[in-house]
mmCIF file of the N, C-alpha and C atoms, coordinates in Angstrom:
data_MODEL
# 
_entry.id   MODEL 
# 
loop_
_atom_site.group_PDB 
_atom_site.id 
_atom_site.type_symbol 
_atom_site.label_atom_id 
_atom_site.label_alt_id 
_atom_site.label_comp_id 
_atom_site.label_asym_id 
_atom_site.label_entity_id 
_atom_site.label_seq_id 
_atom_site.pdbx_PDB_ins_code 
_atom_site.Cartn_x 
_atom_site.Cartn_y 
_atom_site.Cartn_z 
_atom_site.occupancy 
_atom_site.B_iso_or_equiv 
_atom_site.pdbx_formal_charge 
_atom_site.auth_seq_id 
_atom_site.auth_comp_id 
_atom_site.auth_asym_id 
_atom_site.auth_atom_id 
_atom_site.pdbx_PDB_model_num 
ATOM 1   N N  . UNK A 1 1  ? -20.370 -43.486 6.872   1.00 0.00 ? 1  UNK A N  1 
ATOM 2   C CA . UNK A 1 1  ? -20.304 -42.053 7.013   1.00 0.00 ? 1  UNK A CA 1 
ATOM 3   C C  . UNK A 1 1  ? -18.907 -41.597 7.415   1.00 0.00 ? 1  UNK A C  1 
ATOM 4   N N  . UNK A 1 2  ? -18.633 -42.364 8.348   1.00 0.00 ? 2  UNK A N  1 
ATOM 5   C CA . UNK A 1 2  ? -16.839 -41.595 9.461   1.00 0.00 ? 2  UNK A CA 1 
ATOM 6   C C  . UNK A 1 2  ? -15.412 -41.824 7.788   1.00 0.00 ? 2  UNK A C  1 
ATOM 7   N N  . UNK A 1 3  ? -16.359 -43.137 6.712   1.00 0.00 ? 3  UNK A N  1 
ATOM 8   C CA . UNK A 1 3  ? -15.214 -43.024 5.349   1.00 0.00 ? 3  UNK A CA 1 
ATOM 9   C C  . UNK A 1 3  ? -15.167 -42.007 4.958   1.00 0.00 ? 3  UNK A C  1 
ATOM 10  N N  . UNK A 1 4  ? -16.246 -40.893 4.386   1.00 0.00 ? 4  UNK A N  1 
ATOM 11  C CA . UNK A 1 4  ? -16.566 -40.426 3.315   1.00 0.00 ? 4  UNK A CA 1 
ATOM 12  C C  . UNK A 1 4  ? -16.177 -39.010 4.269   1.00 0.00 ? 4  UNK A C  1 
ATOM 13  N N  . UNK A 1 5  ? -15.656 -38.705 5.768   1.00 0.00 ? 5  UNK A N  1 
ATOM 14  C CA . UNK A 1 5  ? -15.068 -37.409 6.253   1.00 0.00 ? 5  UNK A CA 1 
ATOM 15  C C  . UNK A 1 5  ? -13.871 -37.757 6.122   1.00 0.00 ? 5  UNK A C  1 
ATOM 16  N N  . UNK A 1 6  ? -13.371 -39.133 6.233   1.00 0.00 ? 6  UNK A N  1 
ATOM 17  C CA . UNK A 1 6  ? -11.538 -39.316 5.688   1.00 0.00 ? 6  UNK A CA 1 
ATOM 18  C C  . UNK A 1 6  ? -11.194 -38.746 4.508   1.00 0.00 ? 6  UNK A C  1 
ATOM 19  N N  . UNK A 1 7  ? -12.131 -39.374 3.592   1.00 0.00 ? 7  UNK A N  1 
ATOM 20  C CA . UNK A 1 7  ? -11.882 -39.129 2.028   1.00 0.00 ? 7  UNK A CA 1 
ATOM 21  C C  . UNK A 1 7  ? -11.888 -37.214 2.030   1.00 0.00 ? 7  UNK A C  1 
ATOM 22  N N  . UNK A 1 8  ? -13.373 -36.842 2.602   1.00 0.00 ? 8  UNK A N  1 
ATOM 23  C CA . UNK A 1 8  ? -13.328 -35.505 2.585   1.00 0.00 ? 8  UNK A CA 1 
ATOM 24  C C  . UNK A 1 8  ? -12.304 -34.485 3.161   1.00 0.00 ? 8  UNK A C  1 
ATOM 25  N N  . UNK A 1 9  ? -11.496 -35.038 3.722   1.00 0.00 ? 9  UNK A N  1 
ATOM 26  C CA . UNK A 1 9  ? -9.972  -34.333 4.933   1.00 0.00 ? 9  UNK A CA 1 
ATOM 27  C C  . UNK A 1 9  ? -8.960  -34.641 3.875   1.00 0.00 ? 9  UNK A C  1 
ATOM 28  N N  . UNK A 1 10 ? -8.386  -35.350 3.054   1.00 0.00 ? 10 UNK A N  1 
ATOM 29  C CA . UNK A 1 10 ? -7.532  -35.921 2.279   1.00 0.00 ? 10 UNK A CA 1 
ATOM 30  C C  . UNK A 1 10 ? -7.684  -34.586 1.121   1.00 0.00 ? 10 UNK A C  1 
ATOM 31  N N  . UNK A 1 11 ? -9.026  -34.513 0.915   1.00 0.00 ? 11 UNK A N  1 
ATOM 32  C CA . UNK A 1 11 ? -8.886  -33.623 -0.242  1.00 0.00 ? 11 UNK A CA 1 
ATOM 33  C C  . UNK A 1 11 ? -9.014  -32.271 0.149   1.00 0.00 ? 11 UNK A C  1 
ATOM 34  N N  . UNK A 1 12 ? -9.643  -32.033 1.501   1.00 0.00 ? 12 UNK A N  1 
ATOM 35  C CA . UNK A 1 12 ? -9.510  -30.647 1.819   1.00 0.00 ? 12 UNK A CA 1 
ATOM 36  C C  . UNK A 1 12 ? -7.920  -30.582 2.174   1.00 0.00 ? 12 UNK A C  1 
ATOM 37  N N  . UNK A 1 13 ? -7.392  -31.223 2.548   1.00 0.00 ? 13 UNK A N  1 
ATOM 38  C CA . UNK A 1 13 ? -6.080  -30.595 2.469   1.00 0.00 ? 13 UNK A CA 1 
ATOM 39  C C  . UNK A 1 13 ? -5.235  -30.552 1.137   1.00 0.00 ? 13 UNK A C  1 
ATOM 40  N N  . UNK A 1 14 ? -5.428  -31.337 0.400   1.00 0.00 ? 14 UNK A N  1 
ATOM 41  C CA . UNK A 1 14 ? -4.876  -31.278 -1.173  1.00 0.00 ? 14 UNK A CA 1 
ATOM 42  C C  . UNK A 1 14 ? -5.351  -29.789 -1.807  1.00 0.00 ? 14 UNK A C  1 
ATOM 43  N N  . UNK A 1 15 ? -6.736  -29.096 -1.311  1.00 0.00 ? 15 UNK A N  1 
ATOM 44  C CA . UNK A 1 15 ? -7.189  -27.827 -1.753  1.00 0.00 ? 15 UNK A CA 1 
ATOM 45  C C  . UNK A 1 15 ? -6.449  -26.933 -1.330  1.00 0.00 ? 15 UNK A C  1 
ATOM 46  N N  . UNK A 1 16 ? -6.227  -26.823 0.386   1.00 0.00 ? 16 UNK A N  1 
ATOM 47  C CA . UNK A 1 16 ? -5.314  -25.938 0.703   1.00 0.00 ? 16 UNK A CA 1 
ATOM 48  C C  . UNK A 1 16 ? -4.081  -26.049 0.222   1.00 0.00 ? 16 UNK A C  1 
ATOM 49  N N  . UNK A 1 17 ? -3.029  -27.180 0.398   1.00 0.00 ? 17 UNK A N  1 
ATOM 50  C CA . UNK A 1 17 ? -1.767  -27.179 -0.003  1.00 0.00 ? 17 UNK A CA 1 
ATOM 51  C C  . UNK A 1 17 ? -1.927  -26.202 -1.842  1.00 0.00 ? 17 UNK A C  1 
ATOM 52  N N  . UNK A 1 18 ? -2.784  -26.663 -2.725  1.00 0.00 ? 18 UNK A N  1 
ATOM 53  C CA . UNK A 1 18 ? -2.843  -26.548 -4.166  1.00 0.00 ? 18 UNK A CA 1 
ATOM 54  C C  . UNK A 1 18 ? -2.932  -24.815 -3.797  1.00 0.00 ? 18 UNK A C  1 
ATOM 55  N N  . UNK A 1 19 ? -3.601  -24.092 -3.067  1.00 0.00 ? 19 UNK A N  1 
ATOM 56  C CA . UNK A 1 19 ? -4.348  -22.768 -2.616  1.00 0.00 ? 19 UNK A CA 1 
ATOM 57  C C  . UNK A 1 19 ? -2.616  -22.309 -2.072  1.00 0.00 ? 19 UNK A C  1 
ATOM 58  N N  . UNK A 1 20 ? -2.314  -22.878 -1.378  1.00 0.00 ? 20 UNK A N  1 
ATOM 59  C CA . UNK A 1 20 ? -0.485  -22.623 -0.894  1.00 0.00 ? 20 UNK A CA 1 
ATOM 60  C C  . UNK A 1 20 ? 0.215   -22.175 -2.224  1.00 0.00 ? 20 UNK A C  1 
ATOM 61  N N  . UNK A 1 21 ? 0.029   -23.474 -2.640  1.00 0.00 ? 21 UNK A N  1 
ATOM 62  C CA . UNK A 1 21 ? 1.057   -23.398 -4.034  1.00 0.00 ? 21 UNK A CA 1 
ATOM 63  C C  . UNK A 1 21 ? 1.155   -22.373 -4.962  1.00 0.00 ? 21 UNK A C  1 
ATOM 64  N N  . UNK A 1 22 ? -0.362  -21.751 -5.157  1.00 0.00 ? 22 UNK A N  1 
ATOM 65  C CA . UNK A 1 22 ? -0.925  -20.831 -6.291  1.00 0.00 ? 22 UNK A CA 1 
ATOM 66  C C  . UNK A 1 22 ? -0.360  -19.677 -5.558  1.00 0.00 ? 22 UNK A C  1 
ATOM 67  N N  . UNK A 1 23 ? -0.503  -19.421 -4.435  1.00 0.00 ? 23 UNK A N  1 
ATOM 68  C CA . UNK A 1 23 ? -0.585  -17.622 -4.177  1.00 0.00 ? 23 UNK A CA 1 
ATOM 69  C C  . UNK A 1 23 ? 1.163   -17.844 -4.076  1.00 0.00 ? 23 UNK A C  1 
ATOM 70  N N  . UNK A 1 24 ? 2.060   -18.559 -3.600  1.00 0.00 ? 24 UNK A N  1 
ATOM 71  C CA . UNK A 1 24 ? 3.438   -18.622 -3.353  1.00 0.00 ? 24 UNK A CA 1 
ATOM 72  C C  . UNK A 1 24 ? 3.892   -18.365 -4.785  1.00 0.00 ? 24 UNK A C  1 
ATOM 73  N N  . UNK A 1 25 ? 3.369   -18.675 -5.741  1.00 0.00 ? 25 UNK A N  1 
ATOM 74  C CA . UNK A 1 25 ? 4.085   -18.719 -7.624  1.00 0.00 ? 25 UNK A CA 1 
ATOM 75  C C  . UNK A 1 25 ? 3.010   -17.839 -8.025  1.00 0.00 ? 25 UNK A C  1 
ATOM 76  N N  . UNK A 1 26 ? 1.867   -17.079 -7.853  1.00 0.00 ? 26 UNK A N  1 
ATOM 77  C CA . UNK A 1 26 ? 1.656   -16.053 -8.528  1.00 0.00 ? 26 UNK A CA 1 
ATOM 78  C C  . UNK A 1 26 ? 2.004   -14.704 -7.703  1.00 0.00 ? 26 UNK A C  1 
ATOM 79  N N  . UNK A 1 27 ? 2.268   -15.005 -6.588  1.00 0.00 ? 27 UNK A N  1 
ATOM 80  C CA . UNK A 1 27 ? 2.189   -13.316 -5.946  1.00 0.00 ? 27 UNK A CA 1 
ATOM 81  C C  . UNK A 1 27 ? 3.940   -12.828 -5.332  1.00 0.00 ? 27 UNK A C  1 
ATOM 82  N N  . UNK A 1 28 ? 4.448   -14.260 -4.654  1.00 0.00 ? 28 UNK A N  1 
ATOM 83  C CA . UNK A 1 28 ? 5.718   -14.188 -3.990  1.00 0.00 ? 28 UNK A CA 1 
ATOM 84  C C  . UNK A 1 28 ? 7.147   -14.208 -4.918  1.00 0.00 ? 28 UNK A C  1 
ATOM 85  N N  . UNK A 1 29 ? 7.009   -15.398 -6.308  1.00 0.00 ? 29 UNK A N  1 
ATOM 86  C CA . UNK A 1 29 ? 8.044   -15.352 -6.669  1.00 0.00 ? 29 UNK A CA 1 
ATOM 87  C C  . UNK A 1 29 ? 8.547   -14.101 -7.777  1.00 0.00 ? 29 UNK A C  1 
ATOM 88  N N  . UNK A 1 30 ? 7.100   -13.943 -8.484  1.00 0.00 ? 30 UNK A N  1 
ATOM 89  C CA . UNK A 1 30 ? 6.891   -12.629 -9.377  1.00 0.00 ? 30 UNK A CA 1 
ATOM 90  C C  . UNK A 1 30 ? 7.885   -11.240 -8.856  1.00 0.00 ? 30 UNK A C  1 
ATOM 91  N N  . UNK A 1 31 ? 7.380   -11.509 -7.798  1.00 0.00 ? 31 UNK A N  1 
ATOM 92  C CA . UNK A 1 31 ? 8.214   -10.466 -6.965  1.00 0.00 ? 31 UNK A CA 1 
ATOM 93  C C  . UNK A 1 31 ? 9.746   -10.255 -6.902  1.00 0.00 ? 31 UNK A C  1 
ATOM 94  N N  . UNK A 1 32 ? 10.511  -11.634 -6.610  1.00 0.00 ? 32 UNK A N  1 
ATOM 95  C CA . UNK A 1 32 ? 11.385  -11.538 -6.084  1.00 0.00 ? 32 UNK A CA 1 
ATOM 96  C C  . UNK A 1 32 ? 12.395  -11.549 -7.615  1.00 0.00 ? 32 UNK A C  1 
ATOM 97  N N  . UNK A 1 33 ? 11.414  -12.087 -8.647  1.00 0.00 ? 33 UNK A N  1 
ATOM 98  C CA . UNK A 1 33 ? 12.118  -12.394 -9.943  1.00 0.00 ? 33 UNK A CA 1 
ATOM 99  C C  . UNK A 1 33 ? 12.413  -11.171 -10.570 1.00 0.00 ? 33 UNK A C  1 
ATOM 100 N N  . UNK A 1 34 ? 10.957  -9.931  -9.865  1.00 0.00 ? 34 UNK A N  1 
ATOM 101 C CA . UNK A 1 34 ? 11.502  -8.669  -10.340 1.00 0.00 ? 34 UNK A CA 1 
ATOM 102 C C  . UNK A 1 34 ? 12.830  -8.353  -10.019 1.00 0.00 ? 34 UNK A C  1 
ATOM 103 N N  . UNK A 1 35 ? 12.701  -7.798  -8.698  1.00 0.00 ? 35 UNK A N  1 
ATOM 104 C CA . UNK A 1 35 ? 14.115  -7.386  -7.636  1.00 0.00 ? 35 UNK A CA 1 
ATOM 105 C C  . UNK A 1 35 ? 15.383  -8.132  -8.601  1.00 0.00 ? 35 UNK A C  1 
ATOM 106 N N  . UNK A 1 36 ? 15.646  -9.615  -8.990  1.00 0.00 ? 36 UNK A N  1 
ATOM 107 C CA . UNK A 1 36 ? 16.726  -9.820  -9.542  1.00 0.00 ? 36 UNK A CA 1 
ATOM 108 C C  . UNK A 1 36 ? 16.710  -9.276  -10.969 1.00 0.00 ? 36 UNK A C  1 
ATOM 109 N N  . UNK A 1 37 ? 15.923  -9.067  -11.754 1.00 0.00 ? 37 UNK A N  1 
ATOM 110 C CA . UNK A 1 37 ? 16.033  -8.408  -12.916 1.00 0.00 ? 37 UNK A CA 1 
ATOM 111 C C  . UNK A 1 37 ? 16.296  -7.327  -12.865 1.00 0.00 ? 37 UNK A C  1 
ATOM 112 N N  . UNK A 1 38 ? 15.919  -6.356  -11.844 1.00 0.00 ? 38 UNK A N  1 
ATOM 113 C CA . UNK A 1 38 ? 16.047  -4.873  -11.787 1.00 0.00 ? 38 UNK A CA 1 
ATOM 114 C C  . UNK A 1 38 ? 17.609  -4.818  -11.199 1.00 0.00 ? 38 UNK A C  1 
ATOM 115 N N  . UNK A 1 39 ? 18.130  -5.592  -10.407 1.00 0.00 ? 39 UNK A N  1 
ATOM 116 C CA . UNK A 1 39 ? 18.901  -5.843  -9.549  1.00 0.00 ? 39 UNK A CA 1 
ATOM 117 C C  . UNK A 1 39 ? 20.206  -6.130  -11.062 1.00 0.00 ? 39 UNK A C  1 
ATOM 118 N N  . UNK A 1 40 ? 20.016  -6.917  -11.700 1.00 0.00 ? 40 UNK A N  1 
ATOM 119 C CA . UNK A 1 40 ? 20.625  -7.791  -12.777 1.00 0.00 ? 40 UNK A CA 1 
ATOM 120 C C  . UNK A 1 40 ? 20.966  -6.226  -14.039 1.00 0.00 ? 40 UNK A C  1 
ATOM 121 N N  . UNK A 1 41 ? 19.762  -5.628  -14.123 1.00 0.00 ? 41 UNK A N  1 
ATOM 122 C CA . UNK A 1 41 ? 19.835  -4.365  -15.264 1.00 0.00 ? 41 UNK A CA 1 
ATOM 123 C C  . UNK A 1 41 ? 20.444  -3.229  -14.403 1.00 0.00 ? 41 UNK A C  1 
ATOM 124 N N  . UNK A 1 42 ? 20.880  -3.393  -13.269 1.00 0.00 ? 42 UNK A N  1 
ATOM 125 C CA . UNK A 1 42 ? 21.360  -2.034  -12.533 1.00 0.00 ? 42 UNK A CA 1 
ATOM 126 C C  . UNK A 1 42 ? 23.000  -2.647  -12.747 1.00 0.00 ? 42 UNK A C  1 
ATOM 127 N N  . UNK A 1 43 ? 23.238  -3.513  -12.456 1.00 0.00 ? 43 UNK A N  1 
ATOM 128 C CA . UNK A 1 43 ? 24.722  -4.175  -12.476 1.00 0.00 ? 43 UNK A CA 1 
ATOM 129 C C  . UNK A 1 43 ? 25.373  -3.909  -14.021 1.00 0.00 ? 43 UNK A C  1 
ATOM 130 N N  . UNK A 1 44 ? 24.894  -4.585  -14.836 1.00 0.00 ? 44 UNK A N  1 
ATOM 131 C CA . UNK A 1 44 ? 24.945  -4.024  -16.537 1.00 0.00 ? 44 UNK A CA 1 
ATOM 132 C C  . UNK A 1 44 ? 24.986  -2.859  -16.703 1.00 0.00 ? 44 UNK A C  1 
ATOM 133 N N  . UNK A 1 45 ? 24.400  -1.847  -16.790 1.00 0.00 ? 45 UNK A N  1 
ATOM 134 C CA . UNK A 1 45 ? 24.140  -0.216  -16.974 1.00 0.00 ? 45 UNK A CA 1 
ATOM 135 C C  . UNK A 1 45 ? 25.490  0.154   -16.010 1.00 0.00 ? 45 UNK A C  1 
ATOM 136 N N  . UNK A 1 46 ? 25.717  -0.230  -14.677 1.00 0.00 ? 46 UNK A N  1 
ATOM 137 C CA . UNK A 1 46 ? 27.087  0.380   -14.185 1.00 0.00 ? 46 UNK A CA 1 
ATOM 138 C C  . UNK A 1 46 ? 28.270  -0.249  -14.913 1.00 0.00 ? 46 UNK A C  1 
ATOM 139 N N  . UNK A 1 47 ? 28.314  -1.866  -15.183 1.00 0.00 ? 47 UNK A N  1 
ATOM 140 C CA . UNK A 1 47 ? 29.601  -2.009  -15.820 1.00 0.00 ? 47 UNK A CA 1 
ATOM 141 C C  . UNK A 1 47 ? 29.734  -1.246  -17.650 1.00 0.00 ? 47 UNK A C  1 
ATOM 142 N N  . UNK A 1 48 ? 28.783  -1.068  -17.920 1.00 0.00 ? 48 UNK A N  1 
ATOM 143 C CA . UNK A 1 48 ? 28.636  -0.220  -19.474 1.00 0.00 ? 48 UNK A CA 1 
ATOM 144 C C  . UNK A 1 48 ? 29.052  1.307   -19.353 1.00 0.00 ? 48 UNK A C  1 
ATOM 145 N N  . UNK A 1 49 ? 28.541  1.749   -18.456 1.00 0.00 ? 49 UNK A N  1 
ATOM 146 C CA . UNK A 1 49 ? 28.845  3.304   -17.880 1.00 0.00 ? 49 UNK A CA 1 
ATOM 147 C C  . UNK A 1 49 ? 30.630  3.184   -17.425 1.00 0.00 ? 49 UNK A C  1 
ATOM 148 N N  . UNK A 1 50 ? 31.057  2.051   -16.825 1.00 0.00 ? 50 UNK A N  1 
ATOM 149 C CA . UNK A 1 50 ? 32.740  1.791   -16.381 1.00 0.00 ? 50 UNK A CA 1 
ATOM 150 C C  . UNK A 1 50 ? 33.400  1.943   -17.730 1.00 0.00 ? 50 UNK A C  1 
ATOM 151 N N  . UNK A 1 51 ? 32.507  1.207   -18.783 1.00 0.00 ? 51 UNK A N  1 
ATOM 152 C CA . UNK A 1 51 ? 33.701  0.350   -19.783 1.00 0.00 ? 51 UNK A CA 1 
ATOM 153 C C  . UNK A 1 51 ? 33.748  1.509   -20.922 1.00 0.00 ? 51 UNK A C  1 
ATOM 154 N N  . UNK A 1 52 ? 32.942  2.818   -20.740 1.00 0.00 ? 52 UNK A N  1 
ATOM 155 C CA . UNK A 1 52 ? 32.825  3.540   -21.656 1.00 0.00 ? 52 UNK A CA 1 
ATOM 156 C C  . UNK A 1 52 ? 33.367  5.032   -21.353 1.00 0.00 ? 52 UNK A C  1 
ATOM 157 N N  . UNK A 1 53 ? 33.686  4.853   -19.793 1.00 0.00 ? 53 UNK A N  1 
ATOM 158 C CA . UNK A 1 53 ? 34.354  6.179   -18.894 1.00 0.00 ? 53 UNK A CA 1 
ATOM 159 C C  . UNK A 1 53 ? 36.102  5.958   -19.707 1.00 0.00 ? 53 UNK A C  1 
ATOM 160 N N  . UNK A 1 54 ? 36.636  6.944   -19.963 1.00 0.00 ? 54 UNK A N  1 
ATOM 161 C CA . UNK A 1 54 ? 37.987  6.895   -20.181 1.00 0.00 ? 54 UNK A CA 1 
ATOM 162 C C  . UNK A 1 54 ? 38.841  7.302   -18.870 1.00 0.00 ? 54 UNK A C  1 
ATOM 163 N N  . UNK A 1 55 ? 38.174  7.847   -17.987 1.00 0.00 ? 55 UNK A N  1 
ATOM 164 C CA . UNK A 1 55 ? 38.854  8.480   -16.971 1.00 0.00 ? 55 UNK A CA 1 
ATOM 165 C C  . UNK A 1 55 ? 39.907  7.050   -15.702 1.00 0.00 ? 55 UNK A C  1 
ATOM 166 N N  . UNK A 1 56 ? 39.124  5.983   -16.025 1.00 0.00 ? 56 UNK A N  1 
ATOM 167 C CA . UNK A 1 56 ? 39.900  4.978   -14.713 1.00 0.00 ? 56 UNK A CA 1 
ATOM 168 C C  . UNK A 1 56 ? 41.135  4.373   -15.800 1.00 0.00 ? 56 UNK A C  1 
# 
């Protein structure tokens, strides 16, 4: 019996860590990948708006 709660602890933590893994890459990085894209298309649009001003 005291094997088969080892075995059962080994994999309950393999569930949580896997349960870690999922919400960190579907909810956290989504996020941050936005911010650099939006971040990335705001930088572009100002150097295009520079390179097309005649005034500097």
């Amino acid at each position: 019996m005291k094997r088969y709660y080892k075995f059962f602890g080994r994999q309950f933590g393999i569930i949580i860590a896997c349960l870690g893994i999922g919400i960190i890459t579907v909810v956290i990085v989504p996020f941050w990948w936005w911010i650099i894209v939006v971040g990335g298309g705001v930088v572009y649009l100002g150097f295009t708006i520079m390179n097309h001003n005649n005034h500097c």
